[in-house]
N, C-alpha and C positions, 0 to 999 in steps of 0.2 A: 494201740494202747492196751496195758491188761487191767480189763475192767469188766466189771458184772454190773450187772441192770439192776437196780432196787426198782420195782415196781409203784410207782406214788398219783397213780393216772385217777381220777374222780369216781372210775371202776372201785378199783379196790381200796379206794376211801370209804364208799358206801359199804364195805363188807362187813358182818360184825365182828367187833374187836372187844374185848374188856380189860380192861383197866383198873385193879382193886373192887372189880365187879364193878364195875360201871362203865359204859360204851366210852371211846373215846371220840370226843367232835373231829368229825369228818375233816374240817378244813386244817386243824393243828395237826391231826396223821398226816396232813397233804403234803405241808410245808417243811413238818420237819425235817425232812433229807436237805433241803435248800439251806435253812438256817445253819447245817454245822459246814455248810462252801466256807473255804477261808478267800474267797475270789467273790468280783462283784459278779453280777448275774444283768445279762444283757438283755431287754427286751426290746418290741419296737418304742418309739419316741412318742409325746404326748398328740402328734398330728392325729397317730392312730386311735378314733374314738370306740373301736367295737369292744364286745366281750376277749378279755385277758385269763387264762387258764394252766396254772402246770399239769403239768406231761407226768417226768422223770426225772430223773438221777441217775450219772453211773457212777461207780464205785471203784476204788483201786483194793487189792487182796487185802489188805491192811484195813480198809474200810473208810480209807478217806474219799470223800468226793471228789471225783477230777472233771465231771461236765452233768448234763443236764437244759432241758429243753422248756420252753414256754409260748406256749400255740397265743393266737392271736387270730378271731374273727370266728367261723363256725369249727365246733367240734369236729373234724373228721374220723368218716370210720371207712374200712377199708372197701370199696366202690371198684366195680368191674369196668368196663369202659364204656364213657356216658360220654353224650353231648357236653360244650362246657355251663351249659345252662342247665345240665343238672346235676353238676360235681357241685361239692361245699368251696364257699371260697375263705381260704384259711392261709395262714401262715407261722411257719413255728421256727422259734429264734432259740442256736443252739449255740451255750455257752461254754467254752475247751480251756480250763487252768494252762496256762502258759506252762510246764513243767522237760525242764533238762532232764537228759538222761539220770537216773537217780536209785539209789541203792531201794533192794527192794524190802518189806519190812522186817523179814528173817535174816537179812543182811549177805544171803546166797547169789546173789546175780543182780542186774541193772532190768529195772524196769525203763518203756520205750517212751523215749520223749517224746511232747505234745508238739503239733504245731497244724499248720494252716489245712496240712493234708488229711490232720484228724477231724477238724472240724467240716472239715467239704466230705469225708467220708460218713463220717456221722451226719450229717445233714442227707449226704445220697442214699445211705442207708432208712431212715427214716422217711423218705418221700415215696420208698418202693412200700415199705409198712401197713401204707394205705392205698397200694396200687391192687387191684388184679384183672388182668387182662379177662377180658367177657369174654372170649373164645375158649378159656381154656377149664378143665375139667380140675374140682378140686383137688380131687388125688395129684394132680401133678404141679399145684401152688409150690409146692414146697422145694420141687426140684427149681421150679423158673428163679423162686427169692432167691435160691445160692445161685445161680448163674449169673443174675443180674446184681446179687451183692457182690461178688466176686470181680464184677463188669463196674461196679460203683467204687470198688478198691482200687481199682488201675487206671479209673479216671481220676480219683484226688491224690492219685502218687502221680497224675502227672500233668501238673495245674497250667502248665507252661504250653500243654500241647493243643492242637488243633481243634480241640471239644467244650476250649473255656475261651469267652471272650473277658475283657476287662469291663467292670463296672465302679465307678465312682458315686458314693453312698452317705451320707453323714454319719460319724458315730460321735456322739455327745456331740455335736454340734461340727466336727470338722469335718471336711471329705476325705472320707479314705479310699482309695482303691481294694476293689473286690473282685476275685475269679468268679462268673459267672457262667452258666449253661443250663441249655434249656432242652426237653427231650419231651416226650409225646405223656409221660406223666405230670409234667409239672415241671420247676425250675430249681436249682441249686445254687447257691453262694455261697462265700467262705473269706475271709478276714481275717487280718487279726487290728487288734487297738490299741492305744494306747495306756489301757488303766493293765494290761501284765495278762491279757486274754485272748483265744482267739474267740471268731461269732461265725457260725456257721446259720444257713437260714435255708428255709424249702419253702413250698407252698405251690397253689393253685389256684387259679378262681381270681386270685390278687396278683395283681402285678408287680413286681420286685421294681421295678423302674418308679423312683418317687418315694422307695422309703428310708425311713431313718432310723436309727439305733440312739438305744441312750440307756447308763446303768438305772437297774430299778433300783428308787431309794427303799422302797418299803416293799419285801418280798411277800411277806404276811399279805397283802392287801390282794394278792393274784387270788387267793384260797376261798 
């Protein structure tokens, strides 16, 4: 997908901003990227009772929203390699605009259609975000992300192959099947639903086995 990151993490909610000279409230900077999705936005289901939080948005060159993420359970930041009793146990549900190849806003070429691959990409991508192996020297973080991002590209192009099992998950309430896989960071899944979306999801600490998806009615309320 060609998309750019708008930054909307609780970080840079907290930075100052003004507004007609006056600070803007933290939680309406949070949200706005979410409210102009013309897609609903999937979290986990009401089973899950912890703290709910947005993440991000990304953006297509034109500035429409095409996905965006919403953590569920503890904050994570980025952790070298722990016992799992002392990783945060979290999980974040990432939502992929169903979108056909489609003209792109300057009307010069086809932007790359959405589907199941973006949303397991985007979900593998994100679960490395908060990885860094403890053995290794920060100078060299940055070469490992592209190898392993590169290595999280060629597993959600290839959902069918020997690295994803199947998992059956609720979304609004029905079971759908879900490509899942599990690797020594955490877990990946990826979906798609029936409301015109797909759902990509990561986490750690929480168990992917036993959860549920359902659109959130009221975005405002994560903030």
């Amino acid at each position: 997908m060609e998309t750019t990151s708008q930054t909307t993490s609780r970080a840079v909610a907290q930075a100052p901003a003004e507004e007609s000279g006056q600070q803007v409230p933290s939680a309406r900077r949070t949200v706005d990227g979410y409210l102009l999705a013309p897609f609903p936005w999937y979290g986990l289901d009401e089973a899950f009772t912890g703290p709910r939080w947005l993440m991000q948005v990304g953006t297509a060159a034109d500035g429409a929203v095409e996905h965006g993420s919403i953590g569920h359970g503890d904050e994570p930041s980025v952790r070298n390699e722990a016992t799992a009793e002392e990783r945060e146990k979290f999980a974040v549900v990432v939502t992929v605009a169903a979108n056909p190849d489609r003209r792109s806003a300057d009307g010069t070429g086809l932007l790359e259609a959405t589907s199941v691959s973006s949303a397991a990409w985007l979900a593998g991508v994100g679960l490395l975000s908060f990885t860094w192996p403890g053995q290794m020297d920060h100078s060299l973080r940055d070469n490992w992300l592209d190898q392993q991002t590169e290595t999280a590209w060629a597993l959600a192009d290839d959902l069918d192959g020997p690295d994803w099992s199947t998992l059956s998950l609720p979304v609004d309430g029905v079971p759908t099947p879900f490509h899942y896989r599990e690797s020594e960071f955490g877990w990946v899944l990826a979906g798609s639903t029936q409301a015109g979306v797909h759902v990509g999801a990561y986490g750690r600490g929480m168990s992917a086995y036993g959860l549920g998806f359902a659109v959130i009615k009221d975005i405002s309320a994560y903030a």
